[in-house]
PyMOL Python script that loads the backbone (N, CA, C, O; Angstrom):
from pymol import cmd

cmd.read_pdbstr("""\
ATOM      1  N   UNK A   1       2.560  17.011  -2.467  1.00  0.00           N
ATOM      2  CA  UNK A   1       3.438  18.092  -2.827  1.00  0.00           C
ATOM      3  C   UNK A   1       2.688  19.004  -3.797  1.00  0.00           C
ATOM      4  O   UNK A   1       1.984  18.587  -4.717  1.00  0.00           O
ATOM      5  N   UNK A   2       2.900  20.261  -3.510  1.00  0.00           N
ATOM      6  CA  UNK A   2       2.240  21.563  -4.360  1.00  0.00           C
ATOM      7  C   UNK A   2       3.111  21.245  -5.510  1.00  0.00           C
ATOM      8  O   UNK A   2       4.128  20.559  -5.608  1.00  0.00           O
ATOM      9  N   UNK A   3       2.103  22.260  -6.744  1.00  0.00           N
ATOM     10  CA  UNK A   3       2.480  21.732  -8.284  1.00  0.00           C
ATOM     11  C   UNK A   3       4.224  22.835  -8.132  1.00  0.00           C
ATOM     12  O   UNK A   3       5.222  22.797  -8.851  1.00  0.00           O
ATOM     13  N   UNK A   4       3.966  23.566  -7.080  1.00  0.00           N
ATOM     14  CA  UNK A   4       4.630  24.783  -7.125  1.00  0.00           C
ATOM     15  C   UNK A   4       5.828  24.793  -6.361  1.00  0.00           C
ATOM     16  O   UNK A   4       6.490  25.802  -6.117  1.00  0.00           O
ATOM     17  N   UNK A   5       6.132  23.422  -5.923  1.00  0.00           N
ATOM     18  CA  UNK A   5       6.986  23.729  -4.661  1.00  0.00           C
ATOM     19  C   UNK A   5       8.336  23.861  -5.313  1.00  0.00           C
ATOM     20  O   UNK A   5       8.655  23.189  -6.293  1.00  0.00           O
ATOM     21  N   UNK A   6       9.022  24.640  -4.810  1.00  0.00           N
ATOM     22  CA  UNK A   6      10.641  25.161  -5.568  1.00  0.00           C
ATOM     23  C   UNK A   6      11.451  23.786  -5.884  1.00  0.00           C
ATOM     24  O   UNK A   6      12.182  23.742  -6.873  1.00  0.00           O
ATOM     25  N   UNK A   7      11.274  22.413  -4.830  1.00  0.00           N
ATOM     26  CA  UNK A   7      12.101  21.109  -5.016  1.00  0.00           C
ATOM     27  C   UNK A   7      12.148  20.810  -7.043  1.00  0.00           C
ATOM     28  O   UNK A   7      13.055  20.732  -7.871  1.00  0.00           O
ATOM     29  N   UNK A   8      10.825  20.737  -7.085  1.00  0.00           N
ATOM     30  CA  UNK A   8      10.612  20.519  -8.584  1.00  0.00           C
ATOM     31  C   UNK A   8      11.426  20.728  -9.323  1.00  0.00           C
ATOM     32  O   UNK A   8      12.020  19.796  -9.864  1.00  0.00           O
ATOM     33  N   UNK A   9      11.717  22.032  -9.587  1.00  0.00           N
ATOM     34  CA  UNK A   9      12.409  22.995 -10.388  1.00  0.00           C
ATOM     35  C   UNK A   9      13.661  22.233 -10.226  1.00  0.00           C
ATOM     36  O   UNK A   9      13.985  22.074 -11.403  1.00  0.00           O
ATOM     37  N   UNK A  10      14.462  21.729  -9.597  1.00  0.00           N
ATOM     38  CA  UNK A  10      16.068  21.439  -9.121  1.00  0.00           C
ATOM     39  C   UNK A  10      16.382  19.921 -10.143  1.00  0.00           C
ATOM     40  O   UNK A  10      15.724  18.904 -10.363  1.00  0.00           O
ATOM     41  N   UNK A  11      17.591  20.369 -10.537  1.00  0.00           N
ATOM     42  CA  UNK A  11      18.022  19.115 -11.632  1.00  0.00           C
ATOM     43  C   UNK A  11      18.104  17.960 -11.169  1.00  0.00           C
ATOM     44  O   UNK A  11      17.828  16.863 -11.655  1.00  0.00           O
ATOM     45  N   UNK A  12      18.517  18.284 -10.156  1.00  0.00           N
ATOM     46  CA  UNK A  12      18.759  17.194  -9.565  1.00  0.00           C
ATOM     47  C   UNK A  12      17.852  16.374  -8.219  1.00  0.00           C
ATOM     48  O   UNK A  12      18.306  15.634  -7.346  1.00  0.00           O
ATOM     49  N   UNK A  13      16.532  16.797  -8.431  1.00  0.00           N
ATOM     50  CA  UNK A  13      15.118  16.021  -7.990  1.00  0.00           C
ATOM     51  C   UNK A  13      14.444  14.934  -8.836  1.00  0.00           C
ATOM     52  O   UNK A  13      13.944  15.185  -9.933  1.00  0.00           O
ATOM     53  N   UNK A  14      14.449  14.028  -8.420  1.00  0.00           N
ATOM     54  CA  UNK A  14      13.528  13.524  -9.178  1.00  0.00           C
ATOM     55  C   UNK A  14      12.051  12.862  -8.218  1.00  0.00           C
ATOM     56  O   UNK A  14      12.079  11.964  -7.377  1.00  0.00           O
ATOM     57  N   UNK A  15      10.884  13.633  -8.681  1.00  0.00           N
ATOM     58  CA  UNK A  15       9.503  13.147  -7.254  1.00  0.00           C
ATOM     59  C   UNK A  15       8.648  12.231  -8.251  1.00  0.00           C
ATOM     60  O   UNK A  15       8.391  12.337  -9.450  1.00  0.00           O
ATOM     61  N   UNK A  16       8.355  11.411  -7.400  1.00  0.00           N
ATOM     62  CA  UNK A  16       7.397  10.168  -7.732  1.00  0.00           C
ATOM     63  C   UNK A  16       6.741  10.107  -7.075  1.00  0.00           C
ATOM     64  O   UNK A  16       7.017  10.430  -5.919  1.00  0.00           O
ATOM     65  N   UNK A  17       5.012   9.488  -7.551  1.00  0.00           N
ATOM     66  CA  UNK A  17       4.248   8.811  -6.627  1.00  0.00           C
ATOM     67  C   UNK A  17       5.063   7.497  -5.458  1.00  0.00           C
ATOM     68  O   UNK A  17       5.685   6.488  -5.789  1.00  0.00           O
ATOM     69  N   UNK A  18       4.785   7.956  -4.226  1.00  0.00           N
ATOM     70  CA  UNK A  18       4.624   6.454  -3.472  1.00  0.00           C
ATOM     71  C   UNK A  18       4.181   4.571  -3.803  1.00  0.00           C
ATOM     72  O   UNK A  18       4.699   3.478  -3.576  1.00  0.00           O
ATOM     73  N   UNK A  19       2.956   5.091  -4.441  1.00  0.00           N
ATOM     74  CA  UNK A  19       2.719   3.711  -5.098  1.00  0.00           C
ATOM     75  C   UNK A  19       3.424   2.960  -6.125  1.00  0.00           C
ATOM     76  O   UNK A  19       3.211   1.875  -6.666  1.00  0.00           O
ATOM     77  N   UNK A  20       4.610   4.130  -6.272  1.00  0.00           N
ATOM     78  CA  UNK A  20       5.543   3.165  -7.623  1.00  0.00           C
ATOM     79  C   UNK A  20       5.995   2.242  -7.375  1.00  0.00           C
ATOM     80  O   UNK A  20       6.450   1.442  -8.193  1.00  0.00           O
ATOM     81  N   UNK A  21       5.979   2.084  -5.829  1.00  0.00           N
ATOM     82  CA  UNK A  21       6.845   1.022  -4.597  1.00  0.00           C
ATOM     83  C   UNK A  21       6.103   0.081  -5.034  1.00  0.00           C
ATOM     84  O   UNK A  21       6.893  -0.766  -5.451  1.00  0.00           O
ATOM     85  N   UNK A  22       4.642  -0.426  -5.253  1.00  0.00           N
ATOM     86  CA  UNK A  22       4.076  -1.635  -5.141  1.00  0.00           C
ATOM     87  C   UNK A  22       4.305  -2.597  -6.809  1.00  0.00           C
ATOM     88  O   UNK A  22       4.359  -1.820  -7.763  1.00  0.00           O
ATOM     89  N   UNK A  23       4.383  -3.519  -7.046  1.00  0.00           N
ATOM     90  CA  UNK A  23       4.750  -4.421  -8.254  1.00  0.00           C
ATOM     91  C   UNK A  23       3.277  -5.235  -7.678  1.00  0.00           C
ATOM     92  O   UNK A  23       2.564  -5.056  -6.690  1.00  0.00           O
ATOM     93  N   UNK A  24       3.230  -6.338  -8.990  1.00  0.00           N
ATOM     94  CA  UNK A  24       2.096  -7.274  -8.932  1.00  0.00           C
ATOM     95  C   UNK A  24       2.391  -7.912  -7.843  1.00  0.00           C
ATOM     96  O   UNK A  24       1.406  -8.006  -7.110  1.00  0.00           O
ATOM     97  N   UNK A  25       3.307  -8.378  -7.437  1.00  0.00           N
ATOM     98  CA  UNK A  25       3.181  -9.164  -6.452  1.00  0.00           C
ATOM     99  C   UNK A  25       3.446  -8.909  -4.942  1.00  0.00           C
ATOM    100  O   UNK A  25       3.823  -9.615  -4.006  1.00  0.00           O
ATOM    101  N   UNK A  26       3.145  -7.797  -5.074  1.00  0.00           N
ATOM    102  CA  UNK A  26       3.597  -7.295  -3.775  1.00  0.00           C
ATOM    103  C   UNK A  26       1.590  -7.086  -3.582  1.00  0.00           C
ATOM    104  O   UNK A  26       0.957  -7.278  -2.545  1.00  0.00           O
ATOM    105  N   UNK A  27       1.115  -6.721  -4.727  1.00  0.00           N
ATOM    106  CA  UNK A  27      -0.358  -6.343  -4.495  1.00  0.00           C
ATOM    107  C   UNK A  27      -0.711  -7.697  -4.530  1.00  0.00           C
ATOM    108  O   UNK A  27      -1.568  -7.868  -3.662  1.00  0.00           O
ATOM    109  N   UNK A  28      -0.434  -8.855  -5.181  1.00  0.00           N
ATOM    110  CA  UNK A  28      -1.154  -9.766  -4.710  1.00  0.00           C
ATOM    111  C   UNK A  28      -0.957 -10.798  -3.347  1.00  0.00           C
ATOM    112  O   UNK A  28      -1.661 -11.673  -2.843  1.00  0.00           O
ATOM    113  N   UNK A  29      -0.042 -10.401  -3.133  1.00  0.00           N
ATOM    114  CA  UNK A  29      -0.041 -11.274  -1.346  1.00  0.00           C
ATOM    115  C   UNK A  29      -0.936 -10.118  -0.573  1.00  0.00           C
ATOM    116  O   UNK A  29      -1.501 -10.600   0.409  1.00  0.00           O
ATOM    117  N   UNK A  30      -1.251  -8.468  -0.807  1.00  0.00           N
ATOM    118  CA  UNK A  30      -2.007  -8.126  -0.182  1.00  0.00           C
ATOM    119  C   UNK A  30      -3.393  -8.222  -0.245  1.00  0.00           C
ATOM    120  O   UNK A  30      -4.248  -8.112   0.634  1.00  0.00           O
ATOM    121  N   UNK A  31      -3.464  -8.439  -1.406  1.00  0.00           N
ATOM    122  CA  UNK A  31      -5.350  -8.996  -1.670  1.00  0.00           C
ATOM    123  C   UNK A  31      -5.573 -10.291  -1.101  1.00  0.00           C
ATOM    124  O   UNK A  31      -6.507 -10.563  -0.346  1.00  0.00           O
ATOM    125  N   UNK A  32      -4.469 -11.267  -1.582  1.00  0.00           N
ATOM    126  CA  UNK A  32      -4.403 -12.678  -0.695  1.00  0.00           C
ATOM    127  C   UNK A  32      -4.487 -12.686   1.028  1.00  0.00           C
ATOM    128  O   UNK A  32      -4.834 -13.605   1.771  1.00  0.00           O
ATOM    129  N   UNK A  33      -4.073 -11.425   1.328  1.00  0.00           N
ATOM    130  CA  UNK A  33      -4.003 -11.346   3.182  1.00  0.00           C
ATOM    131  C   UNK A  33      -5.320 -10.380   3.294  1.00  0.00           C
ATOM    132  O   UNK A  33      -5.352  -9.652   4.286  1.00  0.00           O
ATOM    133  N   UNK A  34      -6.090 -10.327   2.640  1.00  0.00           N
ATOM    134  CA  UNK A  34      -7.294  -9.378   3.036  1.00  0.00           C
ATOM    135  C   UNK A  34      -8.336 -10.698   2.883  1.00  0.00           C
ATOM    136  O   UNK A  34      -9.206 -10.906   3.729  1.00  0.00           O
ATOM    137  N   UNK A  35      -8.125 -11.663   1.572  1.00  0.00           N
ATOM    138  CA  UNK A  35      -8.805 -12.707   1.422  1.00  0.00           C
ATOM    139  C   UNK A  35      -9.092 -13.643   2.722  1.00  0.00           C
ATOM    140  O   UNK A  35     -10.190 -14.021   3.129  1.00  0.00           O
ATOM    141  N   UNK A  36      -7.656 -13.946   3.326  1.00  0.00           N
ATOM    142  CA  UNK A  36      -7.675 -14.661   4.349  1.00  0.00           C
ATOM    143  C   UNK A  36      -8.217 -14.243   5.168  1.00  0.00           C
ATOM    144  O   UNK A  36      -9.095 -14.882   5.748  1.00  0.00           O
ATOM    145  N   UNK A  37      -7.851 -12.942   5.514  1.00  0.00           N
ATOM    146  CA  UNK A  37      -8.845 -12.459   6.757  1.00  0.00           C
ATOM    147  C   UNK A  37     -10.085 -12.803   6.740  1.00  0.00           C
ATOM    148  O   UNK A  37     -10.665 -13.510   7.564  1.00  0.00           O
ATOM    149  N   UNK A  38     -10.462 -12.363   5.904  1.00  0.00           N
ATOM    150  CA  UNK A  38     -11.895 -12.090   5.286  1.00  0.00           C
ATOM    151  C   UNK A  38     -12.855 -13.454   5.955  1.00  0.00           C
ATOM    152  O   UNK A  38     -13.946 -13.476   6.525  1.00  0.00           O
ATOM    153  N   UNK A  39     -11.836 -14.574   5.563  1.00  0.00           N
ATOM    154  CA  UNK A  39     -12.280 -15.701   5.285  1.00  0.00           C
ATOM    155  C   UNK A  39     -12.382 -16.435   6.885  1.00  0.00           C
ATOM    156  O   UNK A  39     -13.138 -17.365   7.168  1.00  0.00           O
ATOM    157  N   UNK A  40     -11.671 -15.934   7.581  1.00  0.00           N
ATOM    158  CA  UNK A  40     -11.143 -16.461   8.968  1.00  0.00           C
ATOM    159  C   UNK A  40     -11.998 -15.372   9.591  1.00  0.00           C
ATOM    160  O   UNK A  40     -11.798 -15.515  10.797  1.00  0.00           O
ATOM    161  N   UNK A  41     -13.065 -14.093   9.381  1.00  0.00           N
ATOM    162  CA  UNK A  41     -13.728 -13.581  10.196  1.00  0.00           C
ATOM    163  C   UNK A  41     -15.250 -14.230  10.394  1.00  0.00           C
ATOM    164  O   UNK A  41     -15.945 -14.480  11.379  1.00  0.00           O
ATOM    165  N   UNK A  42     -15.424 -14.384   8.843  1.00  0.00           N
ATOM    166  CA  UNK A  42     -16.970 -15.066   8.853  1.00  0.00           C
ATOM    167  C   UNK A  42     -16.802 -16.475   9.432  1.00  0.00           C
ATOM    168  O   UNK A  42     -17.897 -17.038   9.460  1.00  0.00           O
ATOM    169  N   UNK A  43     -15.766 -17.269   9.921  1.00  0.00           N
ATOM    170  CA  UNK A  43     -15.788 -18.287  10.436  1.00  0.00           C
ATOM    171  C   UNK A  43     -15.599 -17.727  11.913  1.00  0.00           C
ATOM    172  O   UNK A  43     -14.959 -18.371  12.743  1.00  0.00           O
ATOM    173  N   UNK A  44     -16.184 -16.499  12.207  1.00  0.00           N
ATOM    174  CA  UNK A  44     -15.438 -16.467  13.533  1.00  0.00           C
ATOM    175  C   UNK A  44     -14.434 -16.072  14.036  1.00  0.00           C
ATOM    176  O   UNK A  44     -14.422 -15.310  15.003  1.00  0.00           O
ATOM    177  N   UNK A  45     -13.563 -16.461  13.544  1.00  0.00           N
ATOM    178  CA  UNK A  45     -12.295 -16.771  13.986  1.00  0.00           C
ATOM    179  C   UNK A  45     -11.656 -15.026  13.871  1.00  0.00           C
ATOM    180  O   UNK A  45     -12.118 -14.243  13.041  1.00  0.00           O
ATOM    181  N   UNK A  46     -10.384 -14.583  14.994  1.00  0.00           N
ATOM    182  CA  UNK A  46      -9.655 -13.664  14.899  1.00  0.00           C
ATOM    183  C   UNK A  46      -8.708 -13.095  13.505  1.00  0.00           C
ATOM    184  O   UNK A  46      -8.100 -14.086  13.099  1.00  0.00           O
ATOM    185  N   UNK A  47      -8.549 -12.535  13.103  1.00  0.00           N
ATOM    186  CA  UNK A  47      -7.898 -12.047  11.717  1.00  0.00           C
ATOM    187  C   UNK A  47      -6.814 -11.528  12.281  1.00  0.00           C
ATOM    188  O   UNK A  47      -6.855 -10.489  12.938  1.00  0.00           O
ATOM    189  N   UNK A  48      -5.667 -12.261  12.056  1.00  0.00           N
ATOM    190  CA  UNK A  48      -3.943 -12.214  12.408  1.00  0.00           C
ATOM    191  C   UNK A  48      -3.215 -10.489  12.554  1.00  0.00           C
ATOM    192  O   UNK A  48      -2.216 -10.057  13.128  1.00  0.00           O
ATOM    193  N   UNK A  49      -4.065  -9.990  11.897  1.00  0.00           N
ATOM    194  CA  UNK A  49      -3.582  -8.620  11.412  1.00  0.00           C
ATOM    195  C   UNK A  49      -4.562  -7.582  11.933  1.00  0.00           C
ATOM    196  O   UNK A  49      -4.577  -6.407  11.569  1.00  0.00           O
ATOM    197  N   UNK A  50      -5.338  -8.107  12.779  1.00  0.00           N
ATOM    198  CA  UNK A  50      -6.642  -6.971  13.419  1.00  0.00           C
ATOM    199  C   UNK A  50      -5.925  -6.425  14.463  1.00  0.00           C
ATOM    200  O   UNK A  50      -5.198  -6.963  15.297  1.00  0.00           O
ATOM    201  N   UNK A  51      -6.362  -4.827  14.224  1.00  0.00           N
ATOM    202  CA  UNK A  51      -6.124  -4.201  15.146  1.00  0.00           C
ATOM    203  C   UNK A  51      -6.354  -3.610  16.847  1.00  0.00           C
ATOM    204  O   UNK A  51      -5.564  -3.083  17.630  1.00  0.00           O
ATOM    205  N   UNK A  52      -7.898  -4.003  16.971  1.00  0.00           N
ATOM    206  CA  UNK A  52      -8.299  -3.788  18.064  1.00  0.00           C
ATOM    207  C   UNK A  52      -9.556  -4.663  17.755  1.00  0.00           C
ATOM    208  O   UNK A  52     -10.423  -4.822  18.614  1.00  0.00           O
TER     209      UNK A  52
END
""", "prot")
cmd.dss("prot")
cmd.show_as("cartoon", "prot")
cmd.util.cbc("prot")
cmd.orient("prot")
């Protein structure tokens, strides 16, 4: 969003970053599911969450 956009201005807006959504533990089951992958590729093995 532009610094400028008219929404701003309105009392009744309130804009936030997206990432306010994430808490510690929401980031750490995702480092934990990148770990696993990680860990299940160098063995080879398919990563649950790969895309193509």
């Amino acid at each position: 969003m532009q610094a400028d956009n008219p929404l701003l201005e309105l009392d009744n807006v309130i804009a936030t970053p997206h990432r306010l959504i994430q808490t510690k533990e929401s980031i750490m089951r995702q480092t934990q599911s990148m770990v696993d992958s990680a860990i299940l590729l160098a063995r080879g093995e398919p990563a649950p969450n790969a895309i193509n």
